[in-house]
C-alpha positions as CSV (number, residue, x, y, z in Angstrom):
1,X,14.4,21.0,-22.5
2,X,12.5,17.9,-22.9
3,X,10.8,17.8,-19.5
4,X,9.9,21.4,-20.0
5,X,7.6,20.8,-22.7
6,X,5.7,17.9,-20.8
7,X,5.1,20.3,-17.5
8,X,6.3,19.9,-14.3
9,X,5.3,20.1,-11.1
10,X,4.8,24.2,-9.6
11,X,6.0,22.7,-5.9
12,X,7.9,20.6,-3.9
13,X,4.9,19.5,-1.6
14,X,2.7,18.6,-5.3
15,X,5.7,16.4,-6.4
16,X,6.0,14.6,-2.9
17,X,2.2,13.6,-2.6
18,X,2.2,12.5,-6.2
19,X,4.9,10.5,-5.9
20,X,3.8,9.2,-2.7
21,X,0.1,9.0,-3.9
22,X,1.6,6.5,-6.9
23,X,3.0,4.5,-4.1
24,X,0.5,4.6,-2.0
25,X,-1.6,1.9,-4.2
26,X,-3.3,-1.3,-4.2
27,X,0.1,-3.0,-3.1
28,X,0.3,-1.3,0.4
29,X,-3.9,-1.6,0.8
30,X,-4.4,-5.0,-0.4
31,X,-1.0,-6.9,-0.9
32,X,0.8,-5.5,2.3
33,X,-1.9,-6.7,5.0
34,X,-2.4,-10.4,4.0
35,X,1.4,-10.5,3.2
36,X,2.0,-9.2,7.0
37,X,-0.6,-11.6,8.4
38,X,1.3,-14.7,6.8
39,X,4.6,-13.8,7.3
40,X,4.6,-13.5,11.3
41,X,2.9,-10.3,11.6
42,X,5.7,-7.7,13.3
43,X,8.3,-10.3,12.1
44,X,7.6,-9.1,8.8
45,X,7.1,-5.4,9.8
46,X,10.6,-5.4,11.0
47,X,12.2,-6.5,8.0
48,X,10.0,-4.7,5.5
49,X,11.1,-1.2,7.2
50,X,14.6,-2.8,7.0
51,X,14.6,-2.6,3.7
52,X,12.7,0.1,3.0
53,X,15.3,2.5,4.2
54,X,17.9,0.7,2.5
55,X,16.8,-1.3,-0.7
56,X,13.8,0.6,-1.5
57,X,15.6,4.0,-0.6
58,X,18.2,3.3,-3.1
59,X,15.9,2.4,-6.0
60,X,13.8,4.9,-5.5
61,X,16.3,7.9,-5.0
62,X,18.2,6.1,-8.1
63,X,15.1,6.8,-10.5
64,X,13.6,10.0,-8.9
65,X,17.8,11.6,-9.3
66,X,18.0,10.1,-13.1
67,X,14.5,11.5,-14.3
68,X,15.4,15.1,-12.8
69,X,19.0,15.0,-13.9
70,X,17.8,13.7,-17.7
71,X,14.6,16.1,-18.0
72,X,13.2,12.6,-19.8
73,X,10.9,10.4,-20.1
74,X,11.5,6.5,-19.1
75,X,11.8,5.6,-22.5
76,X,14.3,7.9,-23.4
77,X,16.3,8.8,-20.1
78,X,18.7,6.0,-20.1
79,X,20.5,6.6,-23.4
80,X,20.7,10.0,-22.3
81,X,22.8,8.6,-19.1
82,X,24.8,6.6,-21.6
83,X,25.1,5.6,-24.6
84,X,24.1,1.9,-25.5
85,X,22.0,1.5,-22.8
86,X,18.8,3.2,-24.3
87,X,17.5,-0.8,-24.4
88,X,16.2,-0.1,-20.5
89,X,14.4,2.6,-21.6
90,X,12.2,0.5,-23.9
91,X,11.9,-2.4,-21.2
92,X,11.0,0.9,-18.7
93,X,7.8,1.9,-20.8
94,X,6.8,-1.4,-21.7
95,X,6.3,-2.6,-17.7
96,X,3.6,0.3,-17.5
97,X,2.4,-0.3,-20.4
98,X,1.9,-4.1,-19.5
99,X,0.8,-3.4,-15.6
100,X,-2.0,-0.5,-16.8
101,X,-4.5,-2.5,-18.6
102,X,-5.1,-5.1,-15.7
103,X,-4.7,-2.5,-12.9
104,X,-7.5,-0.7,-14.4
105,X,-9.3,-4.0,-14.5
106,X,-8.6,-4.1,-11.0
107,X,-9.7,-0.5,-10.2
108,X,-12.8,-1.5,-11.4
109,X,-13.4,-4.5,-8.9
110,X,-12.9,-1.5,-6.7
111,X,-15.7,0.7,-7.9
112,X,-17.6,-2.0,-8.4
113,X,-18.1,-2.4,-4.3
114,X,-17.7,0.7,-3.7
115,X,-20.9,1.5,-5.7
116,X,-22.3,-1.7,-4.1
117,X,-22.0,0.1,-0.5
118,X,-22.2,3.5,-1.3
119,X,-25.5,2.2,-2.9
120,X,-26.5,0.4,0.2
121,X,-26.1,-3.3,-1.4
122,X,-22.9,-3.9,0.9
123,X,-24.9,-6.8,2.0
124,X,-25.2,-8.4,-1.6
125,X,-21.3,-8.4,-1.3
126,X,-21.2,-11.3,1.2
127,X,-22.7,-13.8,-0.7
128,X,-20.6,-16.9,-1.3
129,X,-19.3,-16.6,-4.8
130,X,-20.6,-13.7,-5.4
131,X,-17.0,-11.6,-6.2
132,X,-16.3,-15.2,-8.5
133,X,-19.6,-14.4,-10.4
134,X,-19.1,-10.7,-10.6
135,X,-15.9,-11.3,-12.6
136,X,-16.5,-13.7,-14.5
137,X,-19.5,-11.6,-15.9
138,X,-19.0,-10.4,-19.8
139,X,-20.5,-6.8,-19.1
140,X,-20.4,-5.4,-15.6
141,X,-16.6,-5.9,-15.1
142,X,-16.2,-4.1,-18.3
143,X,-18.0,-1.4,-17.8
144,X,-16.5,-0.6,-14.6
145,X,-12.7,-0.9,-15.5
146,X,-14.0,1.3,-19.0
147,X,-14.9,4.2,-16.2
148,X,-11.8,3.5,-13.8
149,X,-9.7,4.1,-16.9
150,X,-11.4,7.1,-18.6
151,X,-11.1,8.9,-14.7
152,X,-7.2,8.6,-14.6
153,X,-6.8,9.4,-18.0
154,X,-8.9,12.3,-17.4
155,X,-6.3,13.3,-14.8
156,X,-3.3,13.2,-17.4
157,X,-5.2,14.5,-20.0
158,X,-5.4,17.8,-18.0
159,X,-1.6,17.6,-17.2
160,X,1.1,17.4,-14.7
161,X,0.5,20.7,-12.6
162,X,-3.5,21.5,-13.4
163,X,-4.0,17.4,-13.2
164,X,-1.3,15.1,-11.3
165,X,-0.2,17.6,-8.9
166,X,-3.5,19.7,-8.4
167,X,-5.4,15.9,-8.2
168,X,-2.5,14.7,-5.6
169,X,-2.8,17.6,-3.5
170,X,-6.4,16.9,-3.0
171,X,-6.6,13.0,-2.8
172,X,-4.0,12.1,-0.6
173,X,-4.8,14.7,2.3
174,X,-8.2,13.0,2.4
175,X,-7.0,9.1,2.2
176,X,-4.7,9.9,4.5
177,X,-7.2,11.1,6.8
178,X,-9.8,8.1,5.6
179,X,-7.3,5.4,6.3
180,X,-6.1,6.8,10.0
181,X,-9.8,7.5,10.8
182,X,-10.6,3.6,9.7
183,X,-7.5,2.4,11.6
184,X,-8.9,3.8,14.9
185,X,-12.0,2.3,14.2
186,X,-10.8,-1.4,13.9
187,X,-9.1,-0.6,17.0
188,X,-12.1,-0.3,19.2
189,X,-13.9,-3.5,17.5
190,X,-15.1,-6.2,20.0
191,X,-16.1,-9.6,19.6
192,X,-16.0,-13.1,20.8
193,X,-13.7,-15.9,19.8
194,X,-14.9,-19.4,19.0
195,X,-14.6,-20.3,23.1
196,X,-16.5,-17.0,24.4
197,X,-13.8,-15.2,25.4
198,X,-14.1,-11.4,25.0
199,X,-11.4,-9.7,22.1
200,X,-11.1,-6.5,20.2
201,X,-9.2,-5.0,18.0
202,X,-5.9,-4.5,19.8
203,X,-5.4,-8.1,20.2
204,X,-5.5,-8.1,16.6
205,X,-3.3,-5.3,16.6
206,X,-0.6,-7.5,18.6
207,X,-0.7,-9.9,16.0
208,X,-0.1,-7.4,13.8
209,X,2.6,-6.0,15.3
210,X,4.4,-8.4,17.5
211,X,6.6,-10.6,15.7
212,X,6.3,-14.0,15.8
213,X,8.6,-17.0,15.0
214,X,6.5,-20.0,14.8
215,X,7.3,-22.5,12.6
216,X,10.1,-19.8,11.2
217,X,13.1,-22.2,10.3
218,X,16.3,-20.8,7.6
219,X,14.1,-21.4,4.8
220,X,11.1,-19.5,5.8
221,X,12.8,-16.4,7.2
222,X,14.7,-16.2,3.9
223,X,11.3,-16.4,1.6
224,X,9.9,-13.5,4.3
225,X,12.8,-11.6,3.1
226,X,11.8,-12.1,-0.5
227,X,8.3,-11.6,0.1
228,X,9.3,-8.0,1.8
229,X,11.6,-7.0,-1.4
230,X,8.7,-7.9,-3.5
231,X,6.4,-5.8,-2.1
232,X,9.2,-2.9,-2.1
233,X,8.4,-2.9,-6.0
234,X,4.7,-2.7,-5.4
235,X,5.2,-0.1,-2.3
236,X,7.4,2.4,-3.7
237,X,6.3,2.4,-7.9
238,X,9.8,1.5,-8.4
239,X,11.4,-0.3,-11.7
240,X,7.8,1.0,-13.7
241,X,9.4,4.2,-15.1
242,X,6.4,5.9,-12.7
243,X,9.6,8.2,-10.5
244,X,11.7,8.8,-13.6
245,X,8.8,10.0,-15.1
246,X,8.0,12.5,-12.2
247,X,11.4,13.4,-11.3
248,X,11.8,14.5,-14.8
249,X,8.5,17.7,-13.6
250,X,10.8,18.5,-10.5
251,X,12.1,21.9,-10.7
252,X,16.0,22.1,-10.6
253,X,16.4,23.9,-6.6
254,X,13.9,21.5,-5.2
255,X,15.9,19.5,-2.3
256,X,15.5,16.2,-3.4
257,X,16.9,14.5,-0.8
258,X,14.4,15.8,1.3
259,X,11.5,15.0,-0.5
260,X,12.9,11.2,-1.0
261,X,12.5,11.1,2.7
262,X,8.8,12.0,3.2
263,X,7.9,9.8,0.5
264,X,9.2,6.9,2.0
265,X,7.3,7.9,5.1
266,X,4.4,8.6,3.7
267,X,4.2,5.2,2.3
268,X,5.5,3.4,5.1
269,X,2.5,4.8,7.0
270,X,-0.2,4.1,4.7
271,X,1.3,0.6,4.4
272,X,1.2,0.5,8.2
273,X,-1.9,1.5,8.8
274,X,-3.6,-0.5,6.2
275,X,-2.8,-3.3,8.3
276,X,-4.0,-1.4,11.2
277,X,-7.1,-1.2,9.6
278,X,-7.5,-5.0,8.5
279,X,-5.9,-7.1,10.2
280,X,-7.8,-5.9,14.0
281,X,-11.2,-6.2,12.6
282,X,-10.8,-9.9,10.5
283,X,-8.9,-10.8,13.8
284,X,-11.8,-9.8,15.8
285,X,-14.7,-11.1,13.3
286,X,-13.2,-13.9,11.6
287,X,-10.3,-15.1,13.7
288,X,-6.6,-16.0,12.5
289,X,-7.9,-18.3,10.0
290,X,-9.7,-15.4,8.6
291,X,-6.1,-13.2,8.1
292,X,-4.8,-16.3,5.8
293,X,-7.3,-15.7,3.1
294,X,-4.3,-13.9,1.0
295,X,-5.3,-11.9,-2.2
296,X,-9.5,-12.3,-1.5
297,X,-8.9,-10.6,1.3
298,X,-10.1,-7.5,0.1
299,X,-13.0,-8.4,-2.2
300,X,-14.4,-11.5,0.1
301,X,-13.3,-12.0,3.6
302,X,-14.0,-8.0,4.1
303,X,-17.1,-7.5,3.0
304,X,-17.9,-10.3,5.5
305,X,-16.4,-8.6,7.7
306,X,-18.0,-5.0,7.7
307,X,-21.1,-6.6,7.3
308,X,-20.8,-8.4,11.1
309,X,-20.7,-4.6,11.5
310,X,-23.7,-4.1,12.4
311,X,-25.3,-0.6,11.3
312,X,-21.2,0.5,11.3
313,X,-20.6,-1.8,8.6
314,X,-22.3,-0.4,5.5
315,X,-20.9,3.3,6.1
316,X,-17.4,1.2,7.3
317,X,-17.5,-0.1,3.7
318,X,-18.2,2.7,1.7
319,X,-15.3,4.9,3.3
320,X,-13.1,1.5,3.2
321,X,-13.7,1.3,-0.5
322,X,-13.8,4.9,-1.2
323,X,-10.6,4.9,0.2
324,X,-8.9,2.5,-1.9
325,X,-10.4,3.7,-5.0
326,X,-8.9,6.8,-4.4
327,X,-5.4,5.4,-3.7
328,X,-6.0,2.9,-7.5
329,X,-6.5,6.1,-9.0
330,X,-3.5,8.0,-8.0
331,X,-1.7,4.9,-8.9
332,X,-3.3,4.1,-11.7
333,X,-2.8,7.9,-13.2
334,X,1.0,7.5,-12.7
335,X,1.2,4.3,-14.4
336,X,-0.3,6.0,-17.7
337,X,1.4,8.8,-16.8
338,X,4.7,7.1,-17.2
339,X,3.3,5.5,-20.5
340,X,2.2,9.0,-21.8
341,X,5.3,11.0,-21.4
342,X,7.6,7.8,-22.9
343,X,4.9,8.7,-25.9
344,X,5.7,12.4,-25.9
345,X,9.8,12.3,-25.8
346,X,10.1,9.2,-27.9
347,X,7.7,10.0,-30.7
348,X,7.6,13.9,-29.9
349,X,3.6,13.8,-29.7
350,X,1.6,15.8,-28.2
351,X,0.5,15.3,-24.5
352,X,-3.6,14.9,-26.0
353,X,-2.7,12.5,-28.4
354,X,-0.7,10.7,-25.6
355,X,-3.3,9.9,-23.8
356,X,-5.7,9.3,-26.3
357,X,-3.5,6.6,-27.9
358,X,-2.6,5.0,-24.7
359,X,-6.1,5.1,-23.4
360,X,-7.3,3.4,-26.0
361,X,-4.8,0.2,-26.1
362,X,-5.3,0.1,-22.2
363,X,-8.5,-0.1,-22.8
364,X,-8.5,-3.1,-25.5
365,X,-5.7,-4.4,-23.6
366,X,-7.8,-4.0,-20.6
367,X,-11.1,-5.9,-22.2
368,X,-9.3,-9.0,-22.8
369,X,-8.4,-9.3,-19.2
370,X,-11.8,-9.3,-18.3
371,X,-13.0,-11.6,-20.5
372,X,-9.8,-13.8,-19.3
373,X,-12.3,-14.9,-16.1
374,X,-14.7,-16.4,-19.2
375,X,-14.3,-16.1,-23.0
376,X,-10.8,-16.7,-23.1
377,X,-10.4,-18.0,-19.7
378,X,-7.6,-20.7,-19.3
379,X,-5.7,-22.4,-16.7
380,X,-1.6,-22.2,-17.2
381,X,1.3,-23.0,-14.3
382,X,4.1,-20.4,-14.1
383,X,7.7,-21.1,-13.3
384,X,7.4,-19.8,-10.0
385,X,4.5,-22.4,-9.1
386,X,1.5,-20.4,-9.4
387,X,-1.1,-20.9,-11.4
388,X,-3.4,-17.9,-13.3
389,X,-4.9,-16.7,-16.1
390,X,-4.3,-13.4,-18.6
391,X,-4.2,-11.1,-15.7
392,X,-1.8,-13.5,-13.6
393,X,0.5,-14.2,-16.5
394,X,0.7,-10.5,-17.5
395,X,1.4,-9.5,-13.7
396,X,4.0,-12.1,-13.7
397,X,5.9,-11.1,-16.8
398,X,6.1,-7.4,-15.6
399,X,6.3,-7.7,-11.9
400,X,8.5,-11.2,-11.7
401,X,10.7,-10.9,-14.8
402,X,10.9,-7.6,-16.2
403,X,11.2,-5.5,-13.3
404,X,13.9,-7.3,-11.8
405,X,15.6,-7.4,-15.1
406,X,15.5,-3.2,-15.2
407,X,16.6,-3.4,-12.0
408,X,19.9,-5.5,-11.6
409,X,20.6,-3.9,-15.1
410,X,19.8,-0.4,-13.6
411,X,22.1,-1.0,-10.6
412,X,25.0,-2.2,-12.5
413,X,24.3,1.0,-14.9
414,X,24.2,3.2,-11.9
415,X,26.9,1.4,-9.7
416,X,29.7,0.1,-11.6
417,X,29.6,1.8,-15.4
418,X,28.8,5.4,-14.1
419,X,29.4,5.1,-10.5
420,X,27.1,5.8,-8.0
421,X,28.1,10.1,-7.8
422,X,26.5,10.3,-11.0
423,X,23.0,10.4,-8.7
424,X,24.7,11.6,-5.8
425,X,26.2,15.4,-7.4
426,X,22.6,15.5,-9.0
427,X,21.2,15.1,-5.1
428,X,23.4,17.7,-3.8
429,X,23.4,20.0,-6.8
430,X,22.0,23.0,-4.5
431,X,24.3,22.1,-1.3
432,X,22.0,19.7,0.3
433,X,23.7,17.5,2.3
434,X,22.9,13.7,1.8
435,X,23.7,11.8,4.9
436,X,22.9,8.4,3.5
437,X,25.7,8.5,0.4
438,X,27.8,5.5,2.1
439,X,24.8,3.7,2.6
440,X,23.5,4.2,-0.9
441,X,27.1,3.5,-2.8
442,X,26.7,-0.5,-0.7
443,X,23.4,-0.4,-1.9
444,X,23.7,0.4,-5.4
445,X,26.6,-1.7,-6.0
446,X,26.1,-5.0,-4.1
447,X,23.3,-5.6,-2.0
448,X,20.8,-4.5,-3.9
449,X,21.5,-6.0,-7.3
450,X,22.4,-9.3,-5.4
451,X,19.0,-9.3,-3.4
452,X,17.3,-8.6,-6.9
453,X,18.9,-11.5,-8.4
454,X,18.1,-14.2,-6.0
455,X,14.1,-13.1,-6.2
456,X,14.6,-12.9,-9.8
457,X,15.8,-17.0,-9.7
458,X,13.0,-17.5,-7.2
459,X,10.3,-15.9,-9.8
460,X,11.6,-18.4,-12.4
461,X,11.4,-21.6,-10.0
462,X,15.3,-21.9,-10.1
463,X,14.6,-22.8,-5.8
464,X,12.0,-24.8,-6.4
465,X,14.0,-27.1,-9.2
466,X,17.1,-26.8,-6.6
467,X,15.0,-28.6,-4.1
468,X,13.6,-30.8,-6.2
469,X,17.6,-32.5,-7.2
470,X,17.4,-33.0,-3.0
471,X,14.1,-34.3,-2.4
């Protein structure tokens, strides 16, 4: 078969930390915390878990079922589950393909400090403007996403079980182990706020965790709720072809159902405890204002942070960053992986070639996002308000309009044209039994789709042009 010739993964415990090590990304590390620290702390908690073992749980078991029940690759799985629909398939290699070039780009901010405090300039990292000037430089932001890139391609190169699985089983023991070990650290952080008074990291840690309703009205709770199912997508690498991809290496008696379960937990965790491990320490060093800095977060109020430290604070960096560039590079290996093994089924190439094709567009692709901060920098607005550059309008098109897209149309493939037991035999093809069916039929077939849809109008302004007719 088709996934035979690609690899596949030797266990069930290789498959779980890869796909858990693709979730386990920059969206729970950087994205989850400031989004928790905006959106009423545990208010948000509560309904991001909400969804996660609902909407997230049906995506994800949805993709992970149809890659092991195909044997194929993203591009070429869904006209395999029925004919005429092979269109997602192209739309489900082309989000990877889109999302890889600026992830790497990202990836290499990442190295770039981690380098900086490994190398004991932690302190250079602090200086106002000094993550502005670092990317809008022509060279160094280059050079770092060129050696972010050639590491996970590295990875694929080698192959599913000798690289993904082998590299999972290694990586994701040890960020596990960094990000708990950092989370107990903030924990015992103490300080003074602006009056005197004596806090530490578990008062930040009740900001975290205890929800809170001020200033919530309809409106706000509702765009919580989107802001939770948008980071469902980020969380769980679902809609990116990343789970069809690797459910198409699991081997045939592997309890699926089983492994859907601890991947969802291992990601809920790290998502958790990356806000155990920010949110405490900028509470403690920089106040609440200080958890409202949104995405510079990690790359400015941070270093700030670890550098009020004291000794702590360069060795709190290093491990910090070290951290997150090994969970970019788990997820940045699955995001070419995806890409990669569309290559392989769809043009029947061979793995080597692959990469080396893909490798080289990501990086071209990747070089004019880093010369978007200066050569071909621009200012544009995008229908959902924002404003950005290449590497905003590129996240935008894949993460705001295209993923939705592949997933409403997934949904209604799944749900209404084969019905929702196509995945279900596939998940209880070796007697398992799967005690969340009824849920997942509701799923499937309304909620999710309907929940998609209404973030889908909200990424193309349709609220914002509805209020507008009231004002």
């Amino acid at each position: 078969m088709a996934g035979n010739s690609k690899g596949s993964f030797k266990g069930t415990l290789g498959f779980v930390l890869a796909a858990a090590g693709s979730a386990v990304g920059l969206g729970n590390i950087w994205r989850f915390p400031y989004l928790a620290a905006r959106d009423g702390g545990g208010l948000f908690l509560v309904i991001y878990l909400i969804l996660a073992v609902t909407f997230g749980f049906a995506l994800l078991t949805t993709e992970i079922s149809i890659g092991r029940k195909t044997k194929e690759s993203p591009l070429t799985c869904y006209k395999n589950v029925k004919n005429g629909w092979g269109w997602m398939g192209i739309l489900s290699c082309v989000i990877p393909f889109i999302i890889l070039p600026y992830y790497c780009a990202i990836g290499g901010w990442v190295l770039k400090y981690f380098v900086a405090f490994a190398t004991g300039h932690g302190e250079e990292c602090v200086a106002d403007g000094y993550f502005d000037t670092f990317i809008s430089g022509q060279f160094e932001p280059v050079i770092y996403m060129v050696i972010f890139t050639i590491l996970c391609a590295a990875v694929i190169f080698i192959g599913v079980n000798g690289g993904i699985e082998k590299m999972s089983t290694i990586i994701m023991p040890v960020l596990i182990i960094m990000v708990i070990v950092i989370a107990v650290f903030s924990l015992t952080i103490t300080g003074e706020d602006d009056a005197g008074k004596a806090i530490s990291g578990w008062d930040g840690l009740q900001v975290y965790i205890i929800p809170s309703f001020e200033g919530v009205d309809i409106s706000r709770f509702c765009n919580i709720i989107m802001d939770a199912l948008g980071q469902l997508f980020y969380s769980l690498s679902v809609a990116m072809g990343i789970m069809i991809a690797y459910g198409s290496y699991v081997p045939d008696k592997a309890n699926l159902v089983k492994s859907i379960n601890q991947i969802e937990f291992f990601d809920t965790l790290v998502a958790f405890l990356a806000g155990v491990m920010i949110i405490p320490a900028v509470y403690v060093f920089m106040g609440p204002e200080g958890m409202s800095s949104g995405p510079s977060l990690m790359f400015v109020t941070l270093p700030k942070v670890f550098m009020s430290m004291g000794w702590a604070g360069p060795v709190v960096g290093a491990v910090f960053f070290g951290m997150v560039l090994f969970a970019a590079i788990t997820s940045g290996m699955s995001l070419l992986e995806a890409v990669v093994a569309s290559f392989m089924d769809g043009f029947k190439i061979t793995r080597r070639k692959s990469v080396a094709v893909e490798t080289v567009i990501a990086l071209l692709i990747g070089l004019l996002v880093c010369l978007g901060y200066n050569v071909f920098f621009f200012d544009v607005k995008l229908p959902n308000g924002s404003h950005g550059q290449i590497l905003d309008v590129m996240d935008y098109v894949s993460n705001q309009i295209l993923m939705p897209v592949i997933t409403i149309a997934t949904c209604i493939l799944i749900g209404w044209v084969k019905k929702p037991d196509y995945v279900i035999s596939e998940l209880t093809r070796n007697g398992e039994k799967f005690g969340r069916a009824g849920l997942y039929r509701v799923m499937v077939k309304f909620v999710a789709p309907i929940l998609v849809f209404i973030l889908f109008m909200m990424s193309l302004g349709v609220d914002k042009w509805i209020a507008g007719l009231f004002a």
